[in-house]
Each structure stands twice: as structure tokens, then as C-alpha cells.
N, C-alpha and C positions, 0 to 999 in steps of 0.2 A: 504493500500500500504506500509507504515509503516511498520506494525510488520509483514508483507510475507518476503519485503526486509532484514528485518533485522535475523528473523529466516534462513533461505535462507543463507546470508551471513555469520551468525557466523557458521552454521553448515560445511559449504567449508571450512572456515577458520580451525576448531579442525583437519579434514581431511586431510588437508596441513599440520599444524604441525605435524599431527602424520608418515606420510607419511616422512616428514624432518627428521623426528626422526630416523625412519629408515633405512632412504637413508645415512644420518649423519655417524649410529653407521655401518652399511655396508659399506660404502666407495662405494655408488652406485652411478654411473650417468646412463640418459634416454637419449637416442636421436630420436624421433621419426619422422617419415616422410610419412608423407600422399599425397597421389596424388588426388588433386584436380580433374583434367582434363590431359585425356590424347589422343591426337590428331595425327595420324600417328605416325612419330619418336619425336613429342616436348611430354613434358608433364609439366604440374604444382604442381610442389609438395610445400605443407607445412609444416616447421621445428621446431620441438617443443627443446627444454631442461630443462628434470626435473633433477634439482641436490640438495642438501639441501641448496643451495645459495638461487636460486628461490623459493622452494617451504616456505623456511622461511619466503621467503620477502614476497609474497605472503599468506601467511597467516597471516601475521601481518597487512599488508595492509587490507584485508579483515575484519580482529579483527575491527581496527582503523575505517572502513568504516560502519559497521555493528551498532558502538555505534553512532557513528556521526547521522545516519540514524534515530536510537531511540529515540538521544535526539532531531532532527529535530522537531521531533512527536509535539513536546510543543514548540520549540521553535521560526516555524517556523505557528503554527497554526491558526493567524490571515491572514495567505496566503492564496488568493484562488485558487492556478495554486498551491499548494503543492505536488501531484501528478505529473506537468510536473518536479518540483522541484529534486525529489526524484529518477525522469528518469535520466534527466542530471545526477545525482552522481551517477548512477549506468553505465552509459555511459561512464564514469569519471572513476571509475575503470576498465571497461571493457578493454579500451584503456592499462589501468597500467598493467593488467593481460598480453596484448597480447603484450606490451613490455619486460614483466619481463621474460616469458619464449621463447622467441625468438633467437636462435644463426644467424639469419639470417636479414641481415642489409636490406632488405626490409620489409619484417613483421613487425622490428623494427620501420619502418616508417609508419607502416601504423598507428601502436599504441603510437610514438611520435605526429603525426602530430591530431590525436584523442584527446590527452591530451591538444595540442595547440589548437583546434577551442573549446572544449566543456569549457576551462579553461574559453575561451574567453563569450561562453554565460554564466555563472558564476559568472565571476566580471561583467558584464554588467548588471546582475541580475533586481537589482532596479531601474533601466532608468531612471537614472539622468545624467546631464551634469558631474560630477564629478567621475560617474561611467564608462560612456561613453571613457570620455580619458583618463580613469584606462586600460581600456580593450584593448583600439586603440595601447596604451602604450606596456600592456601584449605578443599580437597577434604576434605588428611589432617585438619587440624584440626577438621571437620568433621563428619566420619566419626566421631570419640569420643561426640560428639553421637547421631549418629544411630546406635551400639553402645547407650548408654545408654537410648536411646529403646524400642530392641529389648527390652532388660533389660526395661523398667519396661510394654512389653506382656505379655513373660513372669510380671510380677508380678502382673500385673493376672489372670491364669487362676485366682489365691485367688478374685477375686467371681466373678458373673455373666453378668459383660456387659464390654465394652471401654469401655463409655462412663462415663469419668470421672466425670462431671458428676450421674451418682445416687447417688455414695459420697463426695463431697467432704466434704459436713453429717455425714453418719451416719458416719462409718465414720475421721473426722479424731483423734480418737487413737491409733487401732491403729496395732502395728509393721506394717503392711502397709500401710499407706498412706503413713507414714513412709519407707520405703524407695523405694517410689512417690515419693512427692515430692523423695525427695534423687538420683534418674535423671532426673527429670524436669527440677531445678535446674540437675544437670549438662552436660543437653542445652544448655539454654537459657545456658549460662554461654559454653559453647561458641561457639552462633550468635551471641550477642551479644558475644563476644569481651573478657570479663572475666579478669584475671587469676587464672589461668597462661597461658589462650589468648587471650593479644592479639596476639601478631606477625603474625598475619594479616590483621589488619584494614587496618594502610599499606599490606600487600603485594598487597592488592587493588585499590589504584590503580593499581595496569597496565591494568587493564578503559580500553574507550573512558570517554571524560569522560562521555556523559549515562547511563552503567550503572552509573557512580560514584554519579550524583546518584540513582538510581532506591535505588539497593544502602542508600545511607548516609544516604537518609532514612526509606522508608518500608515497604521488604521485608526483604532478607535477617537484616539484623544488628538487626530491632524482631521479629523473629518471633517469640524467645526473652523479650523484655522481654511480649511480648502471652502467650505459653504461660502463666508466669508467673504474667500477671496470670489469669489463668483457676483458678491453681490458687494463689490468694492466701491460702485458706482454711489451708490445709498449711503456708505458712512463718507465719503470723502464729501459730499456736499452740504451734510448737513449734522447737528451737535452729536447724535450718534458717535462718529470717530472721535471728539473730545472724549466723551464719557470713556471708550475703549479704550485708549489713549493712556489714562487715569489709573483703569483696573489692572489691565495689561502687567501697566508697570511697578504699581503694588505687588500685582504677584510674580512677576519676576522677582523684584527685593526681597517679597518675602520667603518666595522659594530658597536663593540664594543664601540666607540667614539663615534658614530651618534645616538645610543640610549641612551648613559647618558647625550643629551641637548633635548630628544624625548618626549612632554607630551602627545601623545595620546598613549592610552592605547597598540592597536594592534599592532601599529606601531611599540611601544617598543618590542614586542613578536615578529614582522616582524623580525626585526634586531638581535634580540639574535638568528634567523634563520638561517639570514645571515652570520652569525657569525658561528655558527658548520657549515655549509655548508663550509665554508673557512677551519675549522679542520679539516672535512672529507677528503676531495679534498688534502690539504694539508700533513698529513699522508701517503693518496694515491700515491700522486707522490713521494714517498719515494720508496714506492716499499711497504709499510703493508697495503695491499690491507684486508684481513681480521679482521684487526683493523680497517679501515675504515667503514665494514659493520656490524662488533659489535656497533660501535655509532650511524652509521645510524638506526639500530633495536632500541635502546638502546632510543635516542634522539626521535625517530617517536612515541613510548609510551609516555613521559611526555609532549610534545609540545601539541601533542593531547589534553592530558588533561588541561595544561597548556591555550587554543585554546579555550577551552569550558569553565574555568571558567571563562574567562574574559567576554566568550558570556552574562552568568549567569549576570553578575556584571554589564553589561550594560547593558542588559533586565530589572535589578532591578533599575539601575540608569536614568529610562526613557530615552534610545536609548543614553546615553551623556558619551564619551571616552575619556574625558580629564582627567587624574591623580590627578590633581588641584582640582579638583570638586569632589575627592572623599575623603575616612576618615573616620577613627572608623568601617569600614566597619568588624572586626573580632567580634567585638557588634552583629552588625545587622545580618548579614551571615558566623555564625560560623560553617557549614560542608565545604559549599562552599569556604570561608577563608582556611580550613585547605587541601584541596586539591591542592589550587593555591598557597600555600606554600610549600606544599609536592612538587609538580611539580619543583616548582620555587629552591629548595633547591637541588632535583636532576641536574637540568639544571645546578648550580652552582657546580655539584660534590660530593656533603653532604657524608660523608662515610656511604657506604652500602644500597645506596639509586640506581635507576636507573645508574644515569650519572657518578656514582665514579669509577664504575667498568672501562667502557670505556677511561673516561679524564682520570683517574690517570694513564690506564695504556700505552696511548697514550703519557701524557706527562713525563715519565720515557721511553718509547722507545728513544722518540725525545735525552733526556739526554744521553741516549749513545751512539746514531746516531754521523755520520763523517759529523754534517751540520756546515754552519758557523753560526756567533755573531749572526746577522743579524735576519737569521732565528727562531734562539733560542730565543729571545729577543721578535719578535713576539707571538710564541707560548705564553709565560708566560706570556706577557705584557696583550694579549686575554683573557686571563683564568681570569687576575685581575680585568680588563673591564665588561665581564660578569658575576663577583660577585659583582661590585660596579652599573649597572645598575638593579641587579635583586635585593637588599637590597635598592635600591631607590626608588622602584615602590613599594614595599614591605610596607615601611618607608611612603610613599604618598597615597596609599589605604588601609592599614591594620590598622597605629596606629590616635590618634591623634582623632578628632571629627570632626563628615560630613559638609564637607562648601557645600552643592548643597543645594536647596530646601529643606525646611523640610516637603512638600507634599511629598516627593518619601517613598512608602510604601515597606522598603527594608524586605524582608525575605527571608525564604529559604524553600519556599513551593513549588515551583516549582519538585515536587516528578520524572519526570519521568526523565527530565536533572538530577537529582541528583545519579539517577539510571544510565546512563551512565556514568556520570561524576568516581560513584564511581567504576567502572570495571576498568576503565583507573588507578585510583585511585593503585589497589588489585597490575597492570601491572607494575606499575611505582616503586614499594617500593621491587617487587621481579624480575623482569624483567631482571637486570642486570646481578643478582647471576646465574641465571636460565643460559642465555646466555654466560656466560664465563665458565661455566661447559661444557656446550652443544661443543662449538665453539673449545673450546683451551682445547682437552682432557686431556694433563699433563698443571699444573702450568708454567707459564713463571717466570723463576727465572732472576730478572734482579737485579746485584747487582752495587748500588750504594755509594758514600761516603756519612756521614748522614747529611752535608749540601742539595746536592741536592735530596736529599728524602725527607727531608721535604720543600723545596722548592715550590712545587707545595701548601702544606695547609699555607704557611706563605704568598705565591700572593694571595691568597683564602681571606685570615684574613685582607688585606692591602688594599684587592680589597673591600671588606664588609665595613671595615672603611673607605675608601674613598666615596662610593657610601652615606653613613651614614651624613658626614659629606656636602658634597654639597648635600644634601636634606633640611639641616635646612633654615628653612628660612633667617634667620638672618646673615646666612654667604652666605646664595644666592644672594644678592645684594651686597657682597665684591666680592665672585665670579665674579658676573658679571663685575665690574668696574675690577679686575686684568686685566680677561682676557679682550684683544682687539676686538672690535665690530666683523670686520671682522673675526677676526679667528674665533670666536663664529658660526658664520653666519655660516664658511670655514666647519666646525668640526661639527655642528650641520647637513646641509644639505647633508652629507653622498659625500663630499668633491667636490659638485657642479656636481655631478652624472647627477641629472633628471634636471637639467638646460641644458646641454651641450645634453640628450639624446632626448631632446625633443625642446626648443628655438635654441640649439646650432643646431641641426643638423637642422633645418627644416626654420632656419632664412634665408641664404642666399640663398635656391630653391623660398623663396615666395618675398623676396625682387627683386630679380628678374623678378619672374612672375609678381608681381607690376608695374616694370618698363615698359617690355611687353607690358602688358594691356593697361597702361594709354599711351604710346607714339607708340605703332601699332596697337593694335586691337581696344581702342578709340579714337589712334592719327592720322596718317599717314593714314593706312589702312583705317577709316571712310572719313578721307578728300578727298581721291584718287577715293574710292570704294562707297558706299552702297550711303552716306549722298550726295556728288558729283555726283553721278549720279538722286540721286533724287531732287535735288537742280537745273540741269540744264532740265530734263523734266519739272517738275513743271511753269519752266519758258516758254518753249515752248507750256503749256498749256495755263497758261495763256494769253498770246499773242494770241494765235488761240482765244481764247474764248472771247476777247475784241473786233478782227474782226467778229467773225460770231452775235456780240450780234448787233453790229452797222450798218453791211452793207448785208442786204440780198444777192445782187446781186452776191459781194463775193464769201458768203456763198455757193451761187449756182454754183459760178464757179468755186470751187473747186471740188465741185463732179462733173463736166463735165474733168474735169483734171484727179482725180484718174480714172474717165469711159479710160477715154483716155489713160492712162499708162496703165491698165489692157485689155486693148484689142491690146494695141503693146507688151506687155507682152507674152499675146497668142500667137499672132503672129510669134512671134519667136521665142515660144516653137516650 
């Protein structure tokens, strides 16, 4: 099942890209329209859009899905349902496929709300309690999405048609489109797990490791960043991209924050997620909607790989993803080290690597964008964040000597993961160059003064030494006593997100239904109803049953009494 799925998939995948290629250097768009069923004068058609947007994305999704797939092969193979396994991920794109080329906001839902339930069997994977209200977590948060979605069909019954994509140009001032676009914002804030709904994104790392790498780079939580980008047209005109703008970049920072107090391993990869999702999004509501989908390509490559090494690293480290517990690990597993470096250094930017191309050329757009302090401040502040968390986990797995067990039999024998791992590997180191040729046919010449050019590698360098410096032990426990308990607590848990998303919200419906229960449905209502009426029969038996045990004669004359009621009864029936 394995190697059909994956043969299969990389071959669509070469297909698509070649096809983008052409669409690309043509300046071709598809619009195609099938009729499903056609019934007197109704008919149902279906609405495809092949443009080099989608068929990119789409074929890199594919790429991404295909290796995932292979390295499942081993790493998934003490599973006996691997085959149901392997369904779900192929279900899982299926749903991304019929999102990505959809200009029609039903279609669209049919393959959002596909990526929402299959997500959910997923992280539920391993049916444990911890898994369980990962998923409950995923599905709800989800679902506000996919209400809004509902909403912004129903809006859509003002035009013609459900297809978006004929009212974008014409029809982008109206308050109908406006409200359109701020359902459709919301969806997408949702799937893409921007602040208010972030707690779900860590708490999706219950899912197996390669549904993590599949999820968190190039389906579930980009689907939203791609809607989006689709409907660029609507935030760049009007306060919509302010607002996005805002959030974006909150939750970039605070991602960035929440993973350098993060010791479990995925959790940290969660958040540096969270974190370009916030760039993405963020850029986007500028109005550089094609910058947006250069990082999104760009970032879906190294994460992946980035996704599977850490899988590697805790299949060798007996199932155990605390940072703490690792060490010397570039000793033990030096291919797999040098990939989860590679990755880890594109993420951070590295020149000429994946990520450089995109960050540097997103954060020099931002440099001569008309934004304020505020914004600005974020951007760079992010960038520094996510060099000082990825040089810390770097610092805590790579150097130093193993504190876990000295039973863990670490190697790097694992031949077939490493065989994915390193295709990702090939994607990530040319990936970038490849894409900015492709994407942006002349050079963007942006000319800056040489402070803020080198700006971005000097937060790079500041971000690397800070990350460096709160790793050592010895100033981890001054660290700790500077900073205050609580802000720790505040700054660590992703700023009391999945408290507020899960106690917060769901405290005062049950505290409630407590009160309910114990004073009407066990209080009042038992006294009045069920307990009270069985309380006063009971007594009417016993009482009967004290005279018929004592007095035959009684006994007898009460059945002469009921003879006697039931024949006056008749009677005057």
C-alpha cells in the first residue's frame, strides 16, 4: 500500500509541476466546468481552477505527501491498521487537492470540512485520553471555521453564482463582499490557527509524527493562508488586512516567545509553525499576496523535513520528546543531525538555503512598506525569536553528551526514513533559488540604506546568541529567578491561549449544568416528581399489605367493593 501510494503520488506530483511550468511561462489560466447532473432547467455543475498558483501548490503538497507516505513505511511498521493509516493520509490530501483547485466556495467546503473531520481521526490516532482532547480541541476549533464558511455561502445567495472568483474585481467595494470577506478571514484564521485560535495547533501533536509533518507543513493549517490568498483582493482594499495585519503579528511574537520556554521537542516545531503562519498571513494583509505563497512553498519543504527528523530522533530516543533528555545526538545520528540542521538553519533564513530567499525578501519588502513602529518591531522582533529558539533546541539535542538512558540504541539505520528524509533534504537546500526564479521572472530590486539591509542578519546573529545563551545551564536558573514566576508561566503557555480555549470557555456552561443537576434534576424535581411519588405509593402499599396480612375478612371485602365499583362503573357506561 506503501510504495502504490507513494509511486502514484510522486508521479501527479512531477505532472503538476510540469504543467505549472507551463501555465507559469504562458500566463495561462483553466477554468473548467462540469455538469454533474442536469435536471429540467437546474443543473449541477462543478468548478475547477488550474493556474500555476494551484497547480504549484498542488504539486508540492503531493511531493510532501508522497515522502511522508514512504517514510511511514518504517516508521509506522509496528502498526497493525497501517493500511487504514495510509487511507486517512491519502483522504487527507484528497480533501487539500479539492480545496486547492476550487474557485467555488462550496466545493471549497466540501474539501475544508474533509481536512476538518479526517484531521480529527488523525490526532485521535493513538486513543488515549491525551489524544482524545487533542482532537475534541482540533475538530471544535475548527468547526467556527467551517460555521463561518456556511455564513459566507449564505452571503454569497446576494450574486449569482457561488463562484467567488467572478465578483472579486467587480463587486470589491460592496458591503456584500465585505462581509464575504471578513467569514471568509475568519475561517481561514481559524484553520490557520491565529490568535484567538491557537491552542490547537501544539495540541495537535498527539497525531503520529509523519501526520504532524504532513499537517504542519503543507495541508491543514496552509489551507487558510492559500483561501486567503485567493481572496487577496478583499483584504488589501479595505480595514480587513489592518485587522490581519495586527493578529498575524501577535501570533507570530507570541509563537516565537512560547517556544523558547517549550521542552518538548514537536511542540517547539509546533510553534516555529505558528510563527511563519503569522509571516504568511501577515505579509498577506499587506497586499504581497505572492510573497506570501513563495514562503508558504518555501517553509512546506523544510518543516516537512524538519517534521521527520525529529520523528527519527524520537523513534531512536524510545518514543521520549523532551529536549532535556537529549544530547550529543550529532555523535550518535550524524545524517539525520545534519538534515534537522539543514532544515533548522533554512527555517532561521541561512543564506541561500530554503527560507533566505522568502524571509529576507519579505522582511526588506516590510522595510519599505508605509506600516507603523509597531508592526515593524514585530516582524524583526519574530525573525530574532525564531533564531534564538531554533539555536536552543539545536544547543539541547545536537551538542553536549546524552542524559536519557544509556540503553537507547541510537543510530541511523533506519534506511528507508532516511531515504525520505533525504529528498526533503535535495528540496530544502535548492527549493528556494528554484522558486524565486520561477515566481518573480525579473529581480525585485528593492533599494535600501545599509543599516537596514543588514538589519535582518544582525536580529538573525542577536536572535542565535540569545537563544545560545538561555540554553546554558548555569544561567538557566538566573534566568529563571530574573524573570517572575508568573510571566514565565504568562510567556511560556502561548499567553494562557489553551486555558481560556478550553477551562475558560467551557467553565461557566458546566458550572452551571452542576448547579442544574444537583438543585432540579437531583433536587427539587426528585422531591416533587419520581422519589415523591414513589415515596407516597410505597406507603399506600404498605398499609394495604398490613390489613390484608391481619384481617381476612377485610381482605374479602374489598374485593366485594372493587366487584361493586366495576359493575356501577358499567352501568353507567
Amino acid at each position: 500500500m506503501c510504495s502504490i501510494s507513494f509511486i502514484n503520488l510522486i508521479s501527479i506530483s512531477l505532472t503538476c509541476f510540469l504543467l505549472s511550468l507551463y501555465y507559469l511561462l504562458n500566463n495561462m489560466v483553466y477554468f473548467i466546468e462540469w455538469e454533474v447532473v442536469s435536471l429540467n432547467s437546474m443543473s449541477i455543475v462543478m468548478t475547477f481552477l488550474f493556474d500555476w498558483m494551484s497547480l504549484l501548490f498542488m504539486s508540492f503538497v503531493l511531493m510532501i505527501a508522497s515522502l511522508v507516505i514512504f517514510y511511514s513505511k518504517e516508521y509506522m511498521e509496528s502498526d497493525e491498521n497501517i493500511n487504514r493509516f495510509i487511507m486517512l493520509v491519502l483522504m487527507f490530501v484528497l480533501s487539500m487537492m479539492l480545496l486547492i483547485i476550487s474557485p467555488n466556495l462550496v466545493s471549497i467546503l466540501l474539501g475544508w470540512d474533509g481536512l476538518g473531520l479526517v484531521s480529527y481521526c488523525l490526532v485521535i490516532y493513538f486513543q488515549n485520553i491525551k489524544s482524545y482532547n487533542a482532537g475534541m480541541l482540533t475538530a471544535l476549533s475548527n468547526r467556527i471555521g467551517d460555521v463561518a464558511l456556511l455564513l459566507a455561502i449564505a452571503w454569497m445567495l446576494n450574486y449569482g453564482s457561488w463562484n467567488y472568483i467572478f465578483y472579486l474585481e467587480v463587486m470589491q467595494n460592496e458591503f456584500s463582499m465585505l462581509m464575504i470577506g471578513s467569514l471568509v478571514m475568519l475561517a481561514a484564521m481559524t484553520k490557520s490557527a491565529q490568535i484567538p485560535f491557537s491552542s490547537w495547533l501544539p495540541a495537535a501533536m498527539a497525531a503520529p509524527t509523519p501526520v504532524s509533518a504532513l499537517v504542519h507543513s503543507s495541508t491543514l493549517v496552509t489551507a487558510g493562508v492559500y483561501l486567503l490568498i485567493r481572496f487577496n483582493i478583499v483584504l488589501s482594499t479595505s480595514w480587513l488586512g489592518q485587522l490581519l495585519l495586527l493578529l498575524s503579528g501577535l501570533t507570530m511574537f507570541m509563537a516565537g516567545l512560547g517556544a523558547n520556554f517549550e521542552f518538548d521537542l514537536k511542540k517547539i516545531i509546533a510553534l516555529s509553525t505558528l510563527s511563519q503562519l503569522g509571516l504568511m498571513m501577515s505579509i498577506l494583509s499587506m497586499g504581497f499576496y505572492k510573497l506570501a505563497m513563495f514562503h508558504l512553498l518555501t517553509h512546506a519543504l523544510f518543516k516537512a523535513l524538519l517534521f521527520m527528523c525529529a520523528g527519527a530522533i524520537i523513534h531512536n530516543m524510545n518514543n521520549s520528546q523532551d529536549i532535556r533528555l537529549m544530547g550529543g545526538l550529532s555523535i550518535h545520528m550524524p545524517l539525520t543531525s545534519a538534515c534537522f540542521n539543514v532544515s533548522n538553519l533554512a527555517l532561521c533564513g541561512m543564506p541561500f538555503l530554503a527560507g533566505f530567499y522568502s524571509k529576507d525578501m519579505i522582511l526588506e519588502i516590510v522595510s519599505i512598506s508605509n506600516i507603523n513602529m509597531f508592526s515593524f518591531f514585530l516582524y524583526f522582533f519574530s525573525t530574532g525569536l525564531t533564531v534564538s529558539y531554533s539555536f536552543r533546541l539545536v544547543y539541547y539535542s545536537m551538542t553536549g553528551d546524552l542524559n536519557c538512558g544509556s540503553l537507547n540504541m541510537l543510530n541511523d539505520e533506519s534506511w528507508v526514513m532516511l531515504r525520505g528524509m533525504l529528498g526533503l533534504l535535495f528540496m530544502s537546500i535548492i527549493g528556494g533559488s528554484m522558486l524565486n526564479w520561477l515566481i518573480f521572472p525579473f529581480p525585485y530590486m528593492i533599494c535600501l540604506p545599509g543599516y537596514l539591509k543588514m538589519l535582518t542578519l544582525f536580529v538573525c546573529i542577536v536572535g542565535g546568541l540569545f537563544g545560545y545563551l538561555i540554553s546554558i545551564s548555569n544561567l538557566y536558573s538566573l534566568n529563571k529567578s530574573l524573570l517572575n514566576y508568573n510571566l514565565t508561566l504568562f510567556l511560556g503557555s502561548m499567553w494562557f491561549m489553551p486555558y481560556i480555549s478550553t477551562y475558560g470557555m467551557i467553565f461557566y456552561p458546566l458550572n452551571y449544568g452542576q448547579l442544574v443537576v444537583k438543585s432540579f434534576d437531583q433536587g427539587w424535581s426528585e422531591y416533587f416528581g419520581g422519589q415523591h411519588l414513589y415515596y407516597k405509593l410505597s406507603n399506600y402499599s404498605k398499609t394495604l399489605f398490613l390489613m390484608h396480612n391481619n384481617n381476612l375478612k377485610i381482605y374479602l371485602m374489598l374485593f366485594v367493593f372493587w366487584i361493586m365499583i366495576l359493575f356501577s362503573f358499567l352501568l353507567f357506561l
